[in-house]
C-alpha positions in Angstrom: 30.6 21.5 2.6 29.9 17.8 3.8 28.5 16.1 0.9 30.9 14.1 -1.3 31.9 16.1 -4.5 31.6 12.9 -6.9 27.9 11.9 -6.3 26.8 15.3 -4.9 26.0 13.8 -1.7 23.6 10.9 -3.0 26.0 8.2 -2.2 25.1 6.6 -5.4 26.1 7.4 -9.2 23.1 7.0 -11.6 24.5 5.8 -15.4 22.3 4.6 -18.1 22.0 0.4 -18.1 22.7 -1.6 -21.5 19.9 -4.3 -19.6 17.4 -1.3 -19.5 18.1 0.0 -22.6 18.5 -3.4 -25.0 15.5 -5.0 -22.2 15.4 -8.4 -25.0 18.2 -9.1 -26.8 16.7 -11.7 -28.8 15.4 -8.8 -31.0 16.9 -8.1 -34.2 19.3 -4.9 -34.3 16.8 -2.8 -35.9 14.1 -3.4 -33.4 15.9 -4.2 -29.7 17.0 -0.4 -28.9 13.8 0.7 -26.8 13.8 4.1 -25.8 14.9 4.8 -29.8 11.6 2.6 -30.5 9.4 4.8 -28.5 10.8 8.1 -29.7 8.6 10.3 -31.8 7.8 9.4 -35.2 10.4 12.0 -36.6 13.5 11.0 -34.0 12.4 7.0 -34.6 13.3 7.4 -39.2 16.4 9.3 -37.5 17.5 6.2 -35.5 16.2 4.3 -38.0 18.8 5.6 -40.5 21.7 6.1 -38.0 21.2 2.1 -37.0 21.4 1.6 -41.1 24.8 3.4 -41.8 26.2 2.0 -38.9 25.4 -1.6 -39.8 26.5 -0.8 -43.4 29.8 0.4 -42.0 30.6 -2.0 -39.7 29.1 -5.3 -41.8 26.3 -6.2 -39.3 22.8 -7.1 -40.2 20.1 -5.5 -38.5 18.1 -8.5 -38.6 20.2 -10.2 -36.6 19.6 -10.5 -33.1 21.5 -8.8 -30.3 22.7 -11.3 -28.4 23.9 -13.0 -31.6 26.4 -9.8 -32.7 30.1 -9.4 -32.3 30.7 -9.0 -28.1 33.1 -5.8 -29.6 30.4 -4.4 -31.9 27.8 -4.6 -28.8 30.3 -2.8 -26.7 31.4 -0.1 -29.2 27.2 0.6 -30.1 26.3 1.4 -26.1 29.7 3.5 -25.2 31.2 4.6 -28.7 33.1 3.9 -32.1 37.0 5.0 -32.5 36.2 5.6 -36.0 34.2 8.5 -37.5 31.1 7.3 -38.8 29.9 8.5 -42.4 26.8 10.0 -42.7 25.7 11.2 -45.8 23.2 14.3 -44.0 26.5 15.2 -42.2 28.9 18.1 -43.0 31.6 16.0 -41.0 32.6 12.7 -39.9 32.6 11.8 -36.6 32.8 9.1 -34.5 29.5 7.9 -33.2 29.3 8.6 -29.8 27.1 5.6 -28.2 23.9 4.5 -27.3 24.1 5.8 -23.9 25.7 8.6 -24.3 22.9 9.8 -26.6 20.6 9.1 -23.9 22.3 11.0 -21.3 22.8 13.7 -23.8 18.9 14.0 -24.0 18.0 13.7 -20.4 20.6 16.8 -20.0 18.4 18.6 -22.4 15.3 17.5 -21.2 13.3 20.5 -20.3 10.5 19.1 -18.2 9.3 16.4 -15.5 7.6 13.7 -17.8 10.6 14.2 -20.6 12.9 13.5 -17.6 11.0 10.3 -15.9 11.4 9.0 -19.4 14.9 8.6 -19.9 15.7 8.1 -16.0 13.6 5.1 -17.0 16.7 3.5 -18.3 18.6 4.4 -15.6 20.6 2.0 -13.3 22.7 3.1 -10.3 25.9 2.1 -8.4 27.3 3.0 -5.0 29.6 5.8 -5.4 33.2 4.7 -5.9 34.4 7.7 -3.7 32.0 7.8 -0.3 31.1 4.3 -0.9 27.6 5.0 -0.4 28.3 7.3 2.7 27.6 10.5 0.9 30.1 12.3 2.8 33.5 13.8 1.8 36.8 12.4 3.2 36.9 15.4 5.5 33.8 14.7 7.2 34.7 10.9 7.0 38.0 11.1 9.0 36.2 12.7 12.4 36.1 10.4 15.1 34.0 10.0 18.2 35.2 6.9 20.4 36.9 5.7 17.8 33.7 5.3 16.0 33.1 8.1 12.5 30.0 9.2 11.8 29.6 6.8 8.8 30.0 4.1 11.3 27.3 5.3 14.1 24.8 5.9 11.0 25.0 2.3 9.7 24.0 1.0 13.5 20.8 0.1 14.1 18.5 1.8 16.3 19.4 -0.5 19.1 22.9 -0.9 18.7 23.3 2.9 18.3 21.5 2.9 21.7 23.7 0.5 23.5 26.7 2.3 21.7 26.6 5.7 23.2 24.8 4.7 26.5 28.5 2.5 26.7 30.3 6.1 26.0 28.9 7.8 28.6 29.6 5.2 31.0 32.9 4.4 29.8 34.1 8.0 30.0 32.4 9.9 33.2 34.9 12.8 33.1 33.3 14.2 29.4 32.9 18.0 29.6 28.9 18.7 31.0 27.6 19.8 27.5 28.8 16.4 26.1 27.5 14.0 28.8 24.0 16.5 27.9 24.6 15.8 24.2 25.3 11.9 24.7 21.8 12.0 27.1 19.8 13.5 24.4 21.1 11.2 21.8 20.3 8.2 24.2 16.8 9.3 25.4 15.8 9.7 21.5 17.0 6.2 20.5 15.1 4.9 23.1 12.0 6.6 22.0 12.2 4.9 18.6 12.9 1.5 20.9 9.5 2.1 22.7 7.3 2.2 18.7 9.1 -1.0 18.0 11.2 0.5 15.7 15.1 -0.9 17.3 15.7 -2.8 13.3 16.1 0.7 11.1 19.3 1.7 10.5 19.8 5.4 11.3 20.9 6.0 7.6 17.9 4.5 6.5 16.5 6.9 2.9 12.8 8.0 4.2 11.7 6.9 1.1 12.0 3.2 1.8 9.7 3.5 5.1 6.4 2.2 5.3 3.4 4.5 6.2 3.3 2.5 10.0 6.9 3.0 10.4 7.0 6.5 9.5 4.1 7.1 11.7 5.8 5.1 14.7 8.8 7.9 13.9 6.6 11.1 13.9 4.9 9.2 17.1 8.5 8.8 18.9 9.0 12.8 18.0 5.8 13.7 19.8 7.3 11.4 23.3 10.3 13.4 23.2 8.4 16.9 23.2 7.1 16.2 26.9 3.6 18.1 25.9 0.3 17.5 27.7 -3.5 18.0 26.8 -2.4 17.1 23.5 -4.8 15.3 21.5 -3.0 12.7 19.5 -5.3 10.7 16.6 -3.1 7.2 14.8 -4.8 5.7 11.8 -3.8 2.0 12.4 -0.4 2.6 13.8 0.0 -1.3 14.1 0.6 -1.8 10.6 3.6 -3.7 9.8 4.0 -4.4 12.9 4.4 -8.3 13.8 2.7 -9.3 17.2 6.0 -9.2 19.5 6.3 -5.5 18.6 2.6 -4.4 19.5 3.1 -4.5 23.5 5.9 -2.0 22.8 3.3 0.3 21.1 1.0 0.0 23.2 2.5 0.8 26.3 4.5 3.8 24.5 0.4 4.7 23.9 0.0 4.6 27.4 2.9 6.4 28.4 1.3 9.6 26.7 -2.2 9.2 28.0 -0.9 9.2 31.8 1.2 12.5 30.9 -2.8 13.9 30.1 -3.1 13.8 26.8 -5.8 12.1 24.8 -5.2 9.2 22.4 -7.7 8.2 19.8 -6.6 5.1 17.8 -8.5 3.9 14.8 -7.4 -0.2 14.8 -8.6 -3.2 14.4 -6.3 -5.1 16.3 -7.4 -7.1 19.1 -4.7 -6.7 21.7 -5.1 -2.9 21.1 -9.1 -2.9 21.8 -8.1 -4.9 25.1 -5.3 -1.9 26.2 -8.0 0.7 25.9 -10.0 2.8 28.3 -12.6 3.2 25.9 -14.1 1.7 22.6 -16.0 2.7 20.3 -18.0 0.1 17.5 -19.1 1.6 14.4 -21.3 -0.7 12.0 -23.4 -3.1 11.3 -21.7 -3.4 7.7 -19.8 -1.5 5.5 -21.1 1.4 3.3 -24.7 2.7 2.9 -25.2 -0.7 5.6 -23.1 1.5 8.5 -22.6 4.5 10.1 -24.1 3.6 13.1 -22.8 3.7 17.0 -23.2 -0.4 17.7 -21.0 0.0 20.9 -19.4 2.8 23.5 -17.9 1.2 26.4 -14.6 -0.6 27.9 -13.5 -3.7 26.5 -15.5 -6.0 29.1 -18.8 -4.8 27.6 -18.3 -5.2 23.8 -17.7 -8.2 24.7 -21.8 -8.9 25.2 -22.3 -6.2 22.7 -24.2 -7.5 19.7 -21.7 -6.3 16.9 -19.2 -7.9 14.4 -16.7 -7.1 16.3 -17.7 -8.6 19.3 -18.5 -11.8 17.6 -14.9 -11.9 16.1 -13.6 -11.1 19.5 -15.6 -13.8 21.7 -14.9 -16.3 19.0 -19.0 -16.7 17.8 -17.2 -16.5 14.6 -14.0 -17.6 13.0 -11.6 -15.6 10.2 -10.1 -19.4 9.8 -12.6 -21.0 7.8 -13.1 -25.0 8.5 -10.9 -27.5 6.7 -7.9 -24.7 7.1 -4.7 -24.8 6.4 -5.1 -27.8 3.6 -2.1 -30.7 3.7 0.6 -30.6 1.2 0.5 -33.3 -1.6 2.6 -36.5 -1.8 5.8 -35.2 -3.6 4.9 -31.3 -4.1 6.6 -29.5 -6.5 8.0 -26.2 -5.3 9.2 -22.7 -6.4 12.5 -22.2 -5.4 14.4 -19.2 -4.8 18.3 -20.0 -3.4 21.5 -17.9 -1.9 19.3 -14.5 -1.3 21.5 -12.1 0.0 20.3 -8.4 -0.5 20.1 -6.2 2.1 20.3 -8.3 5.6 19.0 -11.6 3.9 21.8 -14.1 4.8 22.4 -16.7 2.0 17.8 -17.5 2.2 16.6 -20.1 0.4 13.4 -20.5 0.3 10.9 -22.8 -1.1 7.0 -22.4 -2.0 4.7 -25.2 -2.5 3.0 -24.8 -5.9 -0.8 -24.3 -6.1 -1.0 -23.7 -2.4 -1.4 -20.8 0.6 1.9 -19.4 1.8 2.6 -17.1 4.4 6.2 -15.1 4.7 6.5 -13.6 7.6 9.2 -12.5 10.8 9.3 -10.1 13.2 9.6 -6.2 11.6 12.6 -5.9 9.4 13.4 -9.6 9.0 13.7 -9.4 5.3 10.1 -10.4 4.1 9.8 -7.2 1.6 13.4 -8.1 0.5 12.8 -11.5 0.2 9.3 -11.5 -1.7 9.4 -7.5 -3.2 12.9 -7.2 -3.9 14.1 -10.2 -5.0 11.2 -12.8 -6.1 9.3 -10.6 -7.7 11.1 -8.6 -9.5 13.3 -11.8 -10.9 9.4 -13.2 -11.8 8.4 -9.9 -13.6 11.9 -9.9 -15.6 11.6 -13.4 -16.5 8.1 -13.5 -17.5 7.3 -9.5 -18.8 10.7 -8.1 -19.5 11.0 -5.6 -16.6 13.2 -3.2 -16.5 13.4 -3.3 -11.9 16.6 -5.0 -11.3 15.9 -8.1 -8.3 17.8 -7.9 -5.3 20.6 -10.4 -5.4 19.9 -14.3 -5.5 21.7 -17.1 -6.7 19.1 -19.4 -8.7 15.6 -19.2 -9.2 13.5 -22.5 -10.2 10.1 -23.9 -10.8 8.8 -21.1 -12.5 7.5 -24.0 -15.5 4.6 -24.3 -13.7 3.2 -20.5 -13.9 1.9 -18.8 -16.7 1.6 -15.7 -15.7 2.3 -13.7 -12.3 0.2 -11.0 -10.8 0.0 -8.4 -7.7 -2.9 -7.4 -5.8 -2.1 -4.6 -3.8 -4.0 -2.1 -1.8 -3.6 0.8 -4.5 -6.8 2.5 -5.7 -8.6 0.6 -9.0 -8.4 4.5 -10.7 -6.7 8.1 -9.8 -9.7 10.2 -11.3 -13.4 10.3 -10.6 -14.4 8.6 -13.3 -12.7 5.4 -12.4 -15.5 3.1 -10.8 -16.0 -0.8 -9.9 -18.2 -1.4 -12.8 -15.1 0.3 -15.4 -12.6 -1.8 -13.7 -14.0 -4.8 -13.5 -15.2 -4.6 -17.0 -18.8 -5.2 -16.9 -20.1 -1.3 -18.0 -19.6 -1.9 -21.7 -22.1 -4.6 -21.4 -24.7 -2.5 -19.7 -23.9 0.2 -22.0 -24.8 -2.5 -24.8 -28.3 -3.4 -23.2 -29.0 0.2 -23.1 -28.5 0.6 -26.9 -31.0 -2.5 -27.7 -33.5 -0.8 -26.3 -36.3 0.3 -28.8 -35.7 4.1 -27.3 -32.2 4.3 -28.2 -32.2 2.8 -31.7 -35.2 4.8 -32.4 -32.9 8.1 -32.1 -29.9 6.5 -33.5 -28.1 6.0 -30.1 -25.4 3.5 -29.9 -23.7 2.5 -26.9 -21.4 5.3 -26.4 -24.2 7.2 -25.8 -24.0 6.1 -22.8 -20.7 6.3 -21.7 -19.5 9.3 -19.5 -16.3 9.5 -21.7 -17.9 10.3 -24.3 -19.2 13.5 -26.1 -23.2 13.2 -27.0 -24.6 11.7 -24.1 -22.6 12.8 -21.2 -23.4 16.0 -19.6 -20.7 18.8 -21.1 -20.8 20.9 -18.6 -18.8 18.7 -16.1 -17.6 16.6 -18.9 -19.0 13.5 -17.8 -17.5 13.8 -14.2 -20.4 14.2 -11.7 -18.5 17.2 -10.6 -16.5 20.2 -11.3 -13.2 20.4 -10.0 -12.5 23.6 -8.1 -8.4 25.2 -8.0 -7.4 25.8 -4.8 -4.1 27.5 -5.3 -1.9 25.9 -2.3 -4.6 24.1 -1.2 -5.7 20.8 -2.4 -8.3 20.4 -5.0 -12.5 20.8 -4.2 -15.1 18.9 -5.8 -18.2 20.0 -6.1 -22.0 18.8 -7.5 -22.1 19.5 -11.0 -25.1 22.4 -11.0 -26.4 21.7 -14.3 -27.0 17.2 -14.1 -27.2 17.2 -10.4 -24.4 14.7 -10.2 -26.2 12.1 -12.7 -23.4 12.2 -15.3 -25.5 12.9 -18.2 -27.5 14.8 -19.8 -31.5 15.0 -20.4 -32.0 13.2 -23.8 -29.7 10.3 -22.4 -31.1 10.0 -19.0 -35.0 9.5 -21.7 -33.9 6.1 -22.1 -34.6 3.4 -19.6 -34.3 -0.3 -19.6 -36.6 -2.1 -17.0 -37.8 1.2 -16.0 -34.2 2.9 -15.0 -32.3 4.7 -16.8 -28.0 4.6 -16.9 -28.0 7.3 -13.8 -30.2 4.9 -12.0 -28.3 1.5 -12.7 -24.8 3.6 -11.6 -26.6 4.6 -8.4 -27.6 0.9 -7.5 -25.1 -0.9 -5.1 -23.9 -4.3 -6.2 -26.6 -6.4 -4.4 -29.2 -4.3 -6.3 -27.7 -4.7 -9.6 -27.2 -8.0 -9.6 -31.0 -8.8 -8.4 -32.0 -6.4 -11.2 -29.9 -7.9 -14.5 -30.1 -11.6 -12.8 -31.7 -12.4 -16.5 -28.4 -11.6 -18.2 -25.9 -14.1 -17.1 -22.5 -12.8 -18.3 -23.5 -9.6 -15.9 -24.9 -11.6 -13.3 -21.9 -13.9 -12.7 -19.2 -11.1 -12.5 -22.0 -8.6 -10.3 -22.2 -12.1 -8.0 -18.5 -12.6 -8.3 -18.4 -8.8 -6.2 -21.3 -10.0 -3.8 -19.3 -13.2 -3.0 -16.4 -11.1 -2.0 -18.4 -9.2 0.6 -18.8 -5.6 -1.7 -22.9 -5.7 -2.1 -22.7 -2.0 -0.7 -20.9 -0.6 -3.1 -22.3 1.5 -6.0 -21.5 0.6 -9.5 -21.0 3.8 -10.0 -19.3 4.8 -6.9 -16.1 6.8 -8.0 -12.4 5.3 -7.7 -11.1 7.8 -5.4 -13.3 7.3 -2.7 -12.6 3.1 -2.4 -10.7 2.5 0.4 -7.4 0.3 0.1 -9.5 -3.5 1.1 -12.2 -2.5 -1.2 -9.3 -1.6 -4.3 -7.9 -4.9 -3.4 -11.2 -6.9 -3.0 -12.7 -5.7 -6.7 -9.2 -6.7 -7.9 -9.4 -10.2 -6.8 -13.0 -10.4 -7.5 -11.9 -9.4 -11.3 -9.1 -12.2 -11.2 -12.2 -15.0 -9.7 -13.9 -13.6 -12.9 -11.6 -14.5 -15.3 -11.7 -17.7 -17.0 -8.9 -20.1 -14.5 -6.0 -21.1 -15.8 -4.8 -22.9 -12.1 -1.2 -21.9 -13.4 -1.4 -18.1 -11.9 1.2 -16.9 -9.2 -0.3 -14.4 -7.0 1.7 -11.8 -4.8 0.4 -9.7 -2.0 2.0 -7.6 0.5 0.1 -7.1 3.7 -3.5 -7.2 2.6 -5.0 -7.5 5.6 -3.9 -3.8 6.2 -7.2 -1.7 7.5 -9.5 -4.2 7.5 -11.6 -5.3 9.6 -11.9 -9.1 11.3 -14.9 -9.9 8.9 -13.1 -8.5 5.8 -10.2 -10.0 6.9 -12.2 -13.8 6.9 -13.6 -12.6 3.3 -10.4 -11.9 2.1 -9.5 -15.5 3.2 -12.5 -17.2 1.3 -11.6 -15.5 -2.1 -8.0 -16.4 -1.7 -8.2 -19.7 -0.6 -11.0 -19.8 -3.6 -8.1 -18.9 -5.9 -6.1 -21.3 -4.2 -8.8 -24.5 -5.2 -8.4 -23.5 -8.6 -4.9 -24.7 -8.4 -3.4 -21.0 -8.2 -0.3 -20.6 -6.1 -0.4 -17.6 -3.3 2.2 -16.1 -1.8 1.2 -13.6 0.9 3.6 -11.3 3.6 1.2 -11.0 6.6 1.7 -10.1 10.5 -1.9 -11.1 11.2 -2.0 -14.4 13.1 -5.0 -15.5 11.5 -3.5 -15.2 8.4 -0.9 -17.6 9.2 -3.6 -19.9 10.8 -5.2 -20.2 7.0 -1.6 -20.7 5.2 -0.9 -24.5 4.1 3.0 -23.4 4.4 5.0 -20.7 6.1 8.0 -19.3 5.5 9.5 -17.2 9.0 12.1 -15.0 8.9 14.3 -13.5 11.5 14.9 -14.4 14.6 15.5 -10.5 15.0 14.8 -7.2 12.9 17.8 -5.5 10.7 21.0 -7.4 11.7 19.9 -9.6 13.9 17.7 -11.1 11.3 17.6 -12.2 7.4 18.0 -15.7 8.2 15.4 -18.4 7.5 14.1 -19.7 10.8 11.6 -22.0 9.8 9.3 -23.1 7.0 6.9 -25.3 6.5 3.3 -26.2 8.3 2.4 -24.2 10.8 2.8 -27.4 13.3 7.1 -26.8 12.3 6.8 -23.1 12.9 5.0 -24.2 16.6 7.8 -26.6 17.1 10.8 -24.1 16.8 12.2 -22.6 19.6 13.4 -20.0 17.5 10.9 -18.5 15.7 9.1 -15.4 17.8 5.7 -16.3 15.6 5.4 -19.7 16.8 5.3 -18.2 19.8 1.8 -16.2 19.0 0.7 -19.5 16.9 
């Protein structure tokens, strides 16, 4: 009974987008229609014809390109003709309906999920014209509470919304008792989020547009409220996102429930957590089949002489900043500029970034650093230079992007969604093994070639798991079970296949072997070699070649990414974009990480990087802060440059911690 009737409580009207739909217009008429392009072959000789007779009737040539044709013909093809349209397959004439009314026609009709996600593809949306965004009818809209409706309380901030009805209740001490009970809950709940560092969300904020820390911090602030004890509460990296200022916040909230008598077990990797807790515990040496071992139980004190990685990182016997870090701008830098940003709370940001060097965007939690770089500059670089369809966030001008021939993201998402995604797949070096296998006198005795040896392939693989390793066991409602394949034991494939060996192991063998191992065992072939060292360089010797996709954690996805880019023959002209890489790792990964970017860097690459980690920022030739605040207290450039000018500004909160 609340929800607006025109957008069905969305606040926000979804309508199909000429840009989306004609995504280059310097393709001819016959060819720029996209969704009519990658129809099926039946519905493309329709549209094919339709586009014919209309350029017949209406004296357009489809070879000529979009942009180039009549502003009223453009118009009239994406919302509709006056004038029936003859077609000769056609009882009657009628007019042609348009382009996007076609579309929306067939997303009506579309009976399932994929057909659907197709055309919503070519979707854009607007705020609703009715709620203006506030998904509520007028009804609902009209109610006041201290002269504030509930439109207005949502688009506070956490904060403000605090200080707002804490000011209520004081300003108005005669309120009936279950209202002065109502306004206390209300208070004590905001303050909860205040206490996980979470004061910058707005309370109307979509859930879908949280990260995994903050929506953690939220479930977190649910659990203070409940006033339970012997509870035993685990967090997986609750710091993440979180910039430094915020993390004494956390803590203490922490804290707070551990002297109610509750447990709290934190998996972290941030420092000024290890130094809050009662009790640590070190897991190592290394990474993989090189850890799983208990280097350290104790309070902070004693890692500190423990002999560990950690505690090396921690007493400073080792640095994440490696020497000759940050690296000086050159006389007269050319920059990539990006002017009058203004979505979301960005206010009027300009920013520039030095080409082919390190820089850091950063800002206190909800300063506009995923708006800034996410929303706006990447999106306007992926249009620009790919064609895509994601619409930037507001900006004024965009320059410098001559010097860039191509723009990437390395993000933390897995290399592969099934199990037979693996590092040597992704980074492209298993076809070459699979080659060296098929020259061996075995296999082209029997007539094997090299997909033979491919697990995707019928002949060699074993059938009974199809090539998997395992069998994948329905759970109903539960999630999915993998099991062992019974029949190959795991190996992948079958008997004849597993016959043939080169330098005594056979494909089963090689997948088995970490990284280190393979690349002492084909350090004779020296295309393998250099892409297998590329991997060791990057700290992943542990990892199996074969070792599936699935089971990668989020550094090691990102690490075999940018191992694959160090690879790759350098162009020096390459824009690379990462958001918070330094998530889950550990201080050593964290100085790895560094190494290979500031490797990329050398080659003359530019890198753009949103990081809370201080060290980070210690590496960057040139940052870029936002803030000074979260929400609507930030959005505004405070600083950029060296991290000397950060230092130097008394506003900036991360000079601060610099």
């Amino acid at each position: 009974f609340g929800a607006c009737p025109t957008c069905g409580g969305l606040g926000r009207i979804y309508y199909f987008d000429e840009n989306l739909v004609v995504p280059d217009k310097t393709l001819p008429l016959g060819e720029c229609i996209h969704p009519w392009r990658r129809a099926g072959h039946n519905a493309i000789m329709y549209y094919n014809a339709l586009l014919e007779q209309i350029a017949k009737q209406y004296k357009v040539s489809l070879s000529t390109p979009y942009k180039d044709l009549p502003a009223k013909f453009r118009h009239d093809l994406m919302h509709g003709f006056k004038d029936d349209l003859v077609l000769p397959w056609r009882r009657e004439d009628r007019p042609f309906e348009g382009v996007l009314a076609t579309l929306a026609k067939r997303l009506e009709e579309a009976e399932d999920d994929e057909t659907r996600a197709k055309y919503e593809a070519y979707q854009s949306y607007r705020v609703c014209p009715d709620c203006h965004g506030s998904r509520l009818r007028p009804e609902s809209r009209a109610a006041t509470v201290a002269d504030k409706t509930i439109v207005d309380v949502l688009a506070m901030t956490v904060d403000v919304a605090c200080a707002h009805f804490t000011r209520v209740a004081a300003e108005n001490p005669r309120f009936p008792k279950p209202i002065v009970e109502i306004l206390t809950e209300i208070t004590r709940r905001l303050t909860f989020l205040l206490d996980v560092g979470l004061d910058y969300l707005t309370l109307d904020r979509a859930a879908s547009t949280l990260s995994g820390g903050e929506m953690q911090r939220i479930r977190l602030a649910t659990q203070i409220g409940s006033g339970l004890t012997g509870v035993l509460y685990v967090l997986d990296e609750p710091t993440i996102g979180l910039h430094p200022r915020d993390n004494e916040r956390l803590i203490g909230t922490l804290k707070s429930l551990r002297d109610r008598g509750n447990t709290v077990v934190v998996v972290e990797h941030d420092a000024e957590m290890m130094k809050a807790a009662d009790c640590i515990v070190d897991l190592g040496p290394g990474a993989g089949r090189e850890g799983g071992r208990l280097m350290y139980c104790g309070d902070y004190a004693g890692l500190l002489e423990a002999k560990s990685l950690t505690a090396d990182y921690l007493t400073g016997r080792r640095q994440v900043v490696p020497p000759g870090v940050p690296r000086p701008l050159p006389p007269n830098p050319k920059f990539l500029t990006i002017s009058g940003c203004t979505e979301h709370n960005l206010k009027n940001v300009t920013a520039r970034i030095p080409i082919g060097s390190f820089t850091v965007v950063t800002g206190v939690s909800g300063s506009g650093k995923s708006t800034l770089v996410d929303e706006t500059l990447k999106r306007a670089l992926m249009k620009k230079f790919y064609g895509a369809k994601a619409q930037p966030g507001a900006y004024r001008r965009l320059t410098g992007t001559e010097n860039f021939d191509k723009v990437i993201e390395i993000d933390q998402s897995p290399i592969g969604r099934t199990p037979r995604s693996n590092p040597a797949t992704y980074v492209g070096f298993f076809s070459e093994i699979r080659e060296l296998f098929a020259q061996t006198e075995a296999a082209r005795a029997r007539g094997y070639t090299a997909g033979r040896f491919s697990f995707n392939v019928k002949g060699g693989r074993c059938e009974a798991c199809g090539g998997d390793g395992v069998r994948k066991l329905e759970m109903s409602f539960l999630p999915d079970a993998y099991v062992t394949c019974e029949q190959c034991g795991g190996r992948r494939f079958n008997a004849e296949t597993l016959e043939v060996t080169y330098g005594g192991k056979n494909i089963a063998d090689v997948l088995d072997m970490t990284v280190a191992e393979a690349h002492e065992f084909f350090a004779k072939v020296p295309s393998l070699a250099r892409k297998l060292g590329t991997l060791v360089d990057v700290g992943l010797g542990y990892v199996a070649l074969g070792q599936s996709a699935t089971t990668l954690s989020g550094g090691e996805a990102q690490r075999i990414k940018l191992a694959t880019e160090l690879s790759r023959r350098a162009t020096g002209r390459t824009l690379y974009l990462l958001d918070e890489p330094t998530t889950g790792l550990h201080f050593d990964d964290v100085a790895k990480l560094m190494r290979l970017l500031l490797r990329l860097r050398d080659q003359g690459n530019t890198i753009v990087v949103i990081e809370h980690n201080v060290d980070v920022m210690r590496c960057a030739d040139w940052i870029i802060d936002l803030g000074p605040n979260g929400g609507a207290g930030g959005g505004e450039l405070v600083a950029e440059g060296p991290i000397a000018a950060i230092r130097a500004c008394p506003r900036s909160v991360t000079g601060r911690f610099l």
